[in-house]
C-alpha positions in Angstrom: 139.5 130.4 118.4 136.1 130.5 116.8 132.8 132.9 117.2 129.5 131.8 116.5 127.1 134.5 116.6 123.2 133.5 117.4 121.3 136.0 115.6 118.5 137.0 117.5 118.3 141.2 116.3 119.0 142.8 119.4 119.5 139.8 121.6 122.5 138.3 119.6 125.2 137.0 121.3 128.5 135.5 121.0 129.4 132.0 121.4 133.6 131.6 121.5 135.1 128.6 121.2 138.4 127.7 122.2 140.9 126.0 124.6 142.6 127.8 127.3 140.1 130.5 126.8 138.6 130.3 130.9 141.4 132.3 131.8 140.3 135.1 129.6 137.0 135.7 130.5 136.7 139.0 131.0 137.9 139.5 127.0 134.2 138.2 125.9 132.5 138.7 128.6 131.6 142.2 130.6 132.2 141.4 133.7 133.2 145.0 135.1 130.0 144.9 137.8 128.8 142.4 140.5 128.9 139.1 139.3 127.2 136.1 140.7 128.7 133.0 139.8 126.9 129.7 140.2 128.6 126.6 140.1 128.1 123.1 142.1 130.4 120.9 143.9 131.3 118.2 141.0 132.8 121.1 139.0 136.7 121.8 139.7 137.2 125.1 141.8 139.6 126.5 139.8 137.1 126.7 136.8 134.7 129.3 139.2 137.8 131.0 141.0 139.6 131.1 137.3 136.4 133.3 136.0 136.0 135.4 139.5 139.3 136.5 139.1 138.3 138.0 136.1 135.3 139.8 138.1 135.0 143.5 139.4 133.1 142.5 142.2 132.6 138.6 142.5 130.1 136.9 144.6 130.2 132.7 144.4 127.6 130.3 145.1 128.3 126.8 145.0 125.3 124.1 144.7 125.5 120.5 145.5 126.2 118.1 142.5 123.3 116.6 140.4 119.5 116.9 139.2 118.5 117.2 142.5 119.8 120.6 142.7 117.4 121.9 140.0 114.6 122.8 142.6 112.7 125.6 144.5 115.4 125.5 147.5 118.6 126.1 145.0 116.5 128.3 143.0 115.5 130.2 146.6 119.0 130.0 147.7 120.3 132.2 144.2 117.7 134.8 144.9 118.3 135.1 148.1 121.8 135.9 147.6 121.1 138.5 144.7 118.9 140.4 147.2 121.9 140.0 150.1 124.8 141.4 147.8 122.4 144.2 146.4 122.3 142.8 143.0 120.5 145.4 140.3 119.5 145.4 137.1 123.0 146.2 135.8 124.6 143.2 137.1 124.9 139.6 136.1 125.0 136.2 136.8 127.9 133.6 135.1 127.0 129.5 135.0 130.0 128.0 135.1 129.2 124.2 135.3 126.8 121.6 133.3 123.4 121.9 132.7 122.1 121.7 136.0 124.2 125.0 136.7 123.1 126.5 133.4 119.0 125.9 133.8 119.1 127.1 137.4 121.3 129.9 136.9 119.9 131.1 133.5 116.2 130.7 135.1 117.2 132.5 138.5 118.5 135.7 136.1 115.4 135.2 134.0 113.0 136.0 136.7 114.9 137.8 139.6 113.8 142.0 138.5 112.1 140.2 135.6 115.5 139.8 133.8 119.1 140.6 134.6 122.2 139.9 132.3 123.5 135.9 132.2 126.5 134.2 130.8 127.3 130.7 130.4 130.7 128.7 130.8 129.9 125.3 130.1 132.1 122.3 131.9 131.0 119.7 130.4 130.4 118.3 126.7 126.5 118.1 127.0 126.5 121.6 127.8 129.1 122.7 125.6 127.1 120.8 122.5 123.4 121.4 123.4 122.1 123.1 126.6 124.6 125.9 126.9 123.3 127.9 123.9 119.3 128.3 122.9 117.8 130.1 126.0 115.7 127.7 127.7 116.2 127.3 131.5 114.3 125.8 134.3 113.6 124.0 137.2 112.3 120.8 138.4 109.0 120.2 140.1 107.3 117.8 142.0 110.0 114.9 140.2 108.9 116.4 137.2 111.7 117.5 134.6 112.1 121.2 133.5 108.2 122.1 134.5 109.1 125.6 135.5 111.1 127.7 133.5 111.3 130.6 130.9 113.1 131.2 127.6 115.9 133.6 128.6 118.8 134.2 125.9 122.3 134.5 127.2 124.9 137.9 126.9 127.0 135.4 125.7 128.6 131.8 125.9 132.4 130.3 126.5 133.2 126.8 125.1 136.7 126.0 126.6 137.0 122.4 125.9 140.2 121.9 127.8 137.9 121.9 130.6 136.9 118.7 129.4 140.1 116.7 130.7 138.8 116.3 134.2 135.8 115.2 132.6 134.5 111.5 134.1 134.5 109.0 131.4 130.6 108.6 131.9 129.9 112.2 132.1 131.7 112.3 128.2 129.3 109.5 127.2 126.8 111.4 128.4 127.5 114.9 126.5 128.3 112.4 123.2 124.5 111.5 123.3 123.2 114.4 123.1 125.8 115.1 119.8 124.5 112.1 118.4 120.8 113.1 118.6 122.0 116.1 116.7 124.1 114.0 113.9 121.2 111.6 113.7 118.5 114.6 112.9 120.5 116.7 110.7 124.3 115.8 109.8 124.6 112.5 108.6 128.4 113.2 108.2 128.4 113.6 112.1 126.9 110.3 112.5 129.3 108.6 110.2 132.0 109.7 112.3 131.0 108.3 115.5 130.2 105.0 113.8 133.8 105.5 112.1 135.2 106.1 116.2 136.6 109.4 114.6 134.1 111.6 117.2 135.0 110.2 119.9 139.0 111.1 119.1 137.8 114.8 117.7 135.9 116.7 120.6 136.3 120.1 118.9 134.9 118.9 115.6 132.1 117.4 117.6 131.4 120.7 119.4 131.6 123.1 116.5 128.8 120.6 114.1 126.9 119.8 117.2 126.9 124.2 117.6 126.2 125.0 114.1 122.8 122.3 114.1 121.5 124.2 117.3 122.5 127.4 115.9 120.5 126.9 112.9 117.5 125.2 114.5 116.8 127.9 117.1 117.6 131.2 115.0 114.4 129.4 113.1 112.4 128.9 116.0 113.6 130.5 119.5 110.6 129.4 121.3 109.4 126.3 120.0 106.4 126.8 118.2 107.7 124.2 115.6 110.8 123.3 114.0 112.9 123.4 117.7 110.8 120.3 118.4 113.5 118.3 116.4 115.8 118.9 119.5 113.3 117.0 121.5 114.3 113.7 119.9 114.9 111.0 122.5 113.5 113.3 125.1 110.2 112.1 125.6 111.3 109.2 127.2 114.5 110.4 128.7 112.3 112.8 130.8 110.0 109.7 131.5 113.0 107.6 132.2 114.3 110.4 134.4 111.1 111.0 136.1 110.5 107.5 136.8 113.7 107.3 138.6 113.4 110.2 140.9 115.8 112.5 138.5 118.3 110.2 139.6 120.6 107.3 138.9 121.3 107.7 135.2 122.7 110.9 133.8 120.7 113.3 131.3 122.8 111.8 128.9 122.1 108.4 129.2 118.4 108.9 129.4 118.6 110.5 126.0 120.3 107.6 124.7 117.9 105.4 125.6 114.9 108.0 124.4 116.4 108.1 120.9 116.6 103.9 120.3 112.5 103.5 119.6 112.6 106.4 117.7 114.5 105.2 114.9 113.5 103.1 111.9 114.2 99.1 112.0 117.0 99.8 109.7 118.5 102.4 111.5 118.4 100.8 114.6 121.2 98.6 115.1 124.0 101.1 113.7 122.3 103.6 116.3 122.5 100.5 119.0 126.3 100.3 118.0 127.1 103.5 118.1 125.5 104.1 121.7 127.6 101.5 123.0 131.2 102.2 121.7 130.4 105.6 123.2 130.1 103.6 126.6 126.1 104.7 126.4 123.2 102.6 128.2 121.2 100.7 125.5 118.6 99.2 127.6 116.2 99.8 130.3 114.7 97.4 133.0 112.1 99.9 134.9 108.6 99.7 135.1 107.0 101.2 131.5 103.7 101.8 133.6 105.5 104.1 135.4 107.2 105.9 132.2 103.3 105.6 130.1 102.3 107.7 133.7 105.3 110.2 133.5 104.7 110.8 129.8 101.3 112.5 130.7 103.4 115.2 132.0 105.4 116.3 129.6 105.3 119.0 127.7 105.0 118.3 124.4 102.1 116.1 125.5 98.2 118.0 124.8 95.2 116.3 125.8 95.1 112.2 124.3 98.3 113.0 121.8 101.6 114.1 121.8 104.6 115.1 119.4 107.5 112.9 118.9 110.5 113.1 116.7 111.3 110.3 114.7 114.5 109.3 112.3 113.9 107.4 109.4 117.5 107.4 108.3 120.6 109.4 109.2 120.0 113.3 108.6 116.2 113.0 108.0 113.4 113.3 111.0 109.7 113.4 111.0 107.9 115.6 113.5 104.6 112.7 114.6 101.8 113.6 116.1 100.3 110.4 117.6 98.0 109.1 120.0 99.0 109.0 123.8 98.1 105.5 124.0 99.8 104.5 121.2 103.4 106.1 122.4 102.7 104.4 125.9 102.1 100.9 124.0 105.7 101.8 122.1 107.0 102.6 125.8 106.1 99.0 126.8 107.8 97.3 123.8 110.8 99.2 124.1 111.3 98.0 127.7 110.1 94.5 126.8 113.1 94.5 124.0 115.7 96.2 126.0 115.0 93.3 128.7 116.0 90.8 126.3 119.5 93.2 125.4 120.3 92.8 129.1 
């Protein structure tokens, strides 16, 4: 077993890693009150029931699988529920699922009696590497990615990674992607040992380095007024990518993957376009870049005729670029135009 602790003064918290910890629970987490656990239909039972068990007074609510469920109606649904079971401010709420869980169930607990306690039990490696820890939650809206939401730090997080073996081979390529964005910005040793094939036989090791980059990125900057922006890399276009497909058809994952491939130098590039594809990752994209130039508008890092992007000249070394909006939506276009001819 390991503990992380994110030091943010009086909202620190705990993240514990370890396998077989599920069944446990109630050792890290306080879970002697009403308990509303939110978890969606692609996640095993037994991971939600395994974690009520270990609940005074547990209330489930299970969401349909994918994106889709990040919306107004799920989001609704929660409240609704917290108001039904007389939830107060002394109570909690538990994700125990992947990101879409996390977002909607940290966001629901950020905002229902303007803040109630969450926890997070991450299923799947993308959570258990990236979007489990760091505080950020949301919601989609009108197709566009994460445009409602609030920063809202969990009590605490558990990283059980033997709940990774009913894991679909695509959703594990997906969670490595997000691991390799991290290795690429900031632990060149990471990256060598997914172009070695050692990562991909290692999931703890993967975790813990994937943990301690986040860790050290967001205890700098909880809230994104600089530095954080490095975790961003790849997104840009991801959330375009996403966006342009109606938050469907690839996985967050996969997106990410094909976000980080124009953000890389020439040099770089083919090692990152052999890496993405031993981990079983997308490397090109056929959809229409007018489309993705349109959806880039929208995001958030984007202010006025410029936007912020993160860019990796070399293994362990990024640049924060502030560049025209135009000029991104031009690189858009080439990156599609190339990734036709990788088809």
């Amino acid at each position: 077993m390991k503990t992380i602790r994110m030091e943010f003064g009086e909202r620190s918290y705990d993240i514990t890693v370890g396998r077989g910890l599920l069944a446990s629970a109630d050792r890290f987490f306080s879970l002697d009150r009403k308990v509303l656990v939110v978890t969606d239909d692609g996640v095993p039972p037994v991971y939600a029931e395994t974690l009520a068990a270990r609940c005074a007074f547990p209330v489930t609510v299970t969401l349909p699988q994918g994106e889709a469920s990040k919306s107004f109606d799920s989001y609704r649904r929660i409240l609704s529920v917290l108001v039904e079971h007389a939830f107060t401010r002394s109570d909690c709420v538990v994700a125990v699922g992947g990101g879409v869980a996390g977002d909607l169930a940290g966001f629901a607990a950020a905002t229902y009696l303007r803040g109630i306690d969450f926890y997070n039990v991450p299923t799947t490696l993308l959570a258990q590497v990236d979007s489990s820890i760091g505080g950020k939650t949301a919601i989609d809206f009108d197709g566009y990615k994460n445009l409602v939401g609030a920063f809202w730090q969990p009590r605490g997080v558990l990283i059980d990674p033997d709940v990774l073996s009913t894991l679909p081979r695509r959703q594990l390529a997906s969670g490595a992607a997000e691991a390799i964005k991290m290795a690429l910005t900031s632990d060149p040793a990471l990256f060598s040992l997914f172009e070695t094939g050692e990562a991909f036989r290692d999931p703890d090791t993967v975790i813990l380095r994937s943990l301690a980059v986040k860790k050290s990125v967001v205890e700098q900057d909880e809230k994104e007024a600089g530095l954080r922006r490095v975790l961003n890399f790849g997104h840009t276009l991801a959330h375009a990518i996403e966006s342009e497909n109606g938050l469907s058809g690839y996985l967050h994952g996969e997106c990410v993957a094909l976000g980080m491939i124009p953000m890389v130098s020439d040099a770089l590039r083919p090692r990152l376009l052999r890496v993405l594809a031993s981990a079983g990752l997308p490397v090109a994209f056929s959809g229409d870049p007018e489309k993705l130039a349109e959806a880039v508008r929208h995001d958030k890092k984007a202010d006025g005729d410029a936007i912020s992007v993160v860019f990796v000249p070399e293994p362990g070394r990024f640049e924060i670029r502030r560049m025209p909006l135009t000029e991104y939506q031009q690189d858009i276009v080439r990156f599609v135009s190339d990734g036709r001819k990788r088809i």
